[in-house]
C-alpha positions in Angstrom: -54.9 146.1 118.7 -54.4 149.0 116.9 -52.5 149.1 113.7 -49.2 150.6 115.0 -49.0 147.9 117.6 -49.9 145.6 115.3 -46.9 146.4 113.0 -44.7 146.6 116.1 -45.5 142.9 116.5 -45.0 142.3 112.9 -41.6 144.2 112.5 -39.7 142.3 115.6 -41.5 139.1 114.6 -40.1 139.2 111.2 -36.8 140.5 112.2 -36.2 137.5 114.8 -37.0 135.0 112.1 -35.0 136.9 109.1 -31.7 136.9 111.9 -32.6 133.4 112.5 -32.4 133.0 108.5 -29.1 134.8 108.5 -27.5 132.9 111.4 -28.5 129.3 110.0 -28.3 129.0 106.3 -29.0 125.6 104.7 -25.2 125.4 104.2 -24.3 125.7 107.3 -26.5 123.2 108.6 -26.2 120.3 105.8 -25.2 117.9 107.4 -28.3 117.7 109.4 -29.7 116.9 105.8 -33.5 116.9 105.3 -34.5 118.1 108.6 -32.6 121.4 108.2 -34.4 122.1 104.8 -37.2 121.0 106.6 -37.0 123.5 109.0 -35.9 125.9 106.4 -39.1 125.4 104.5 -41.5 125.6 107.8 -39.9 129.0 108.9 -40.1 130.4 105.4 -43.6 129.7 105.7 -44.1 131.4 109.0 -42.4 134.8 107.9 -44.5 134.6 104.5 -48.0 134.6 106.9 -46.5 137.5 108.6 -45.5 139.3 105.5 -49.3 138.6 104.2 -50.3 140.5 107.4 -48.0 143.1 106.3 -48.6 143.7 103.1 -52.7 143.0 103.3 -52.3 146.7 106.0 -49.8 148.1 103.1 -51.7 147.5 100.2 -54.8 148.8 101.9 -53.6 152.2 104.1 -49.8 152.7 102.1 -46.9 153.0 104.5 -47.4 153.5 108.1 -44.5 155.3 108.8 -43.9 159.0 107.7 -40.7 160.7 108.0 -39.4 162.7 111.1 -39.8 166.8 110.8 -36.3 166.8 111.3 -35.0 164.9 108.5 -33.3 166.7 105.3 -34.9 166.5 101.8 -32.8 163.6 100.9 -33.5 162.0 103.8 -37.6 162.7 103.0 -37.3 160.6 99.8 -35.1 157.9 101.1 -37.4 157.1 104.0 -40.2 156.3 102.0 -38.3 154.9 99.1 -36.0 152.4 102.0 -39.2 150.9 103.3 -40.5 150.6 100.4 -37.6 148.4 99.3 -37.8 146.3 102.5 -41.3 145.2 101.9 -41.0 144.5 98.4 -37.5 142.7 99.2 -38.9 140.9 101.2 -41.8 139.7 99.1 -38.8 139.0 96.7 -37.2 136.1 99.3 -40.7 134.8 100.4 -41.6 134.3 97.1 -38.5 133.2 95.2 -38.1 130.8 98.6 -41.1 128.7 97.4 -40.6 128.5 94.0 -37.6 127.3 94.9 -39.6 124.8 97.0 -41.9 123.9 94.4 -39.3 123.1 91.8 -37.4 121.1 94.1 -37.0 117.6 93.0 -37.9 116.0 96.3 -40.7 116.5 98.1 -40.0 119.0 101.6 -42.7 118.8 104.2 -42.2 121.5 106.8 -40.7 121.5 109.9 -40.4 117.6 108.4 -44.3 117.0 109.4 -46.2 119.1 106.9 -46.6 117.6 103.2 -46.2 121.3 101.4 -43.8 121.3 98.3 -44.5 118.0 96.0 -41.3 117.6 94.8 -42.0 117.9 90.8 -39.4 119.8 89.6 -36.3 119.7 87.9 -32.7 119.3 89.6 -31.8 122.2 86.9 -34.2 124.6 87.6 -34.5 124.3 91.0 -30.1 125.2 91.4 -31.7 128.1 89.4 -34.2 129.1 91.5 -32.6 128.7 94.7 -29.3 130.9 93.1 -32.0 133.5 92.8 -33.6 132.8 96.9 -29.7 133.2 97.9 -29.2 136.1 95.9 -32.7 137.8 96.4 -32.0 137.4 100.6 -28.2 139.0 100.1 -30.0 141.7 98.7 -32.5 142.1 101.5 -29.4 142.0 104.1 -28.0 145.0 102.1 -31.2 146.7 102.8 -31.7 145.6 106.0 -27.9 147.0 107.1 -28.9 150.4 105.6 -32.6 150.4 107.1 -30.7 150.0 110.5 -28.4 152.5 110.0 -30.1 155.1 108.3 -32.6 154.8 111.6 -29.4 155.0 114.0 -28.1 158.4 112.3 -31.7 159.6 112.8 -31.8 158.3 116.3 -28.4 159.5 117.5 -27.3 162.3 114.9 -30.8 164.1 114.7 -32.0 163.1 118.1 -35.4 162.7 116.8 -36.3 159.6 118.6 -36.6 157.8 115.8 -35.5 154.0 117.8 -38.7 154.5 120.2 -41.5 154.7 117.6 -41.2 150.8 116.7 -39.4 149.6 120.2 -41.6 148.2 122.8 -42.5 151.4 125.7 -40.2 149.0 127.7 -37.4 149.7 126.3 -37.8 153.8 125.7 -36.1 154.6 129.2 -32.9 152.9 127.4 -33.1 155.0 124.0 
């Protein structure tokens, strides 16, 4: 596979389970109680593999992507800069996600099966940490909503195909 298939995969991967994070947030779904936390904690752990994948080919080649011929100056800088954001944003969730897990005071196994997070912490620091998870994936929903525009100006403003290069060949007769 080579790598920019590879981060194809990776990129609609992530973004189906991020959208899945943004359409059920452990508040919505409290009621189910321990299973949706469960769930919570066993999907978190799936995007954190993938982002491993992604930032192992990041840390070793840099970013994949380089910006269009037809962007302005700005634009130059931002490209780089807004992926740049996205990856480390995203580090940012994965990461304050399990602290959050590991200070919980109860012990989350996920997808309710998996024994993962001992449940050693505090009640205190955990609201703490999990404040920071909530705030940390706001953030990343910012970036996200100005990643997907900033890529539909280029697409349909500059006409520079900029949609195709991580869609699936499928779908370029539609872009």
């Amino acid at each position: 596979m080579t790598r920019r298939t590879t981060l194809k995969w990776l990129h609609w991967l992530s973004s189906a389970m991020i959208f899945w994070f943004f359409l059920v947030e452990p508040d919505d779904v409290e009621r189910l109680g321990g299973a949706a936390l469960a769930t919570h904690a066993g999907m978190g752990t799936l995007l954190a593999i993938l982002l491993a994948g992604w930032l192992t080919m990041y840390v070793r080649r840099g970013l994949a992507s380089r910006p269009g011929t037809k962007l302005p100056g700005w634009a130059r800088s931002f490209h780089g800069l807004m992926h740049k954001v996205l990856i480390w944003g995203l580090t940012a969730v994965v990461l304050s996600g399990a602290l959050a897990g590991f200070a919980a005071p109860f012990a989350i196994h996920l997808f309710g099966v998996i024994p993962f997070f001992p449940g050693i912490g505090t009640q205190q620091v955990h609201a703490l940490v999990e404040e920071i998870h909530e705030v940390a994936f706001d953030a990343l929903m910012i970036a996200l909503a100005i990643h997907m525009a900033f890529h539909l100006w280029r697409h349909y403003m500059l006409k520079d195909n900029a949609l195709r290069i991580m869609a699936p060949k499928a779908l370029h007769r539609y872009l």
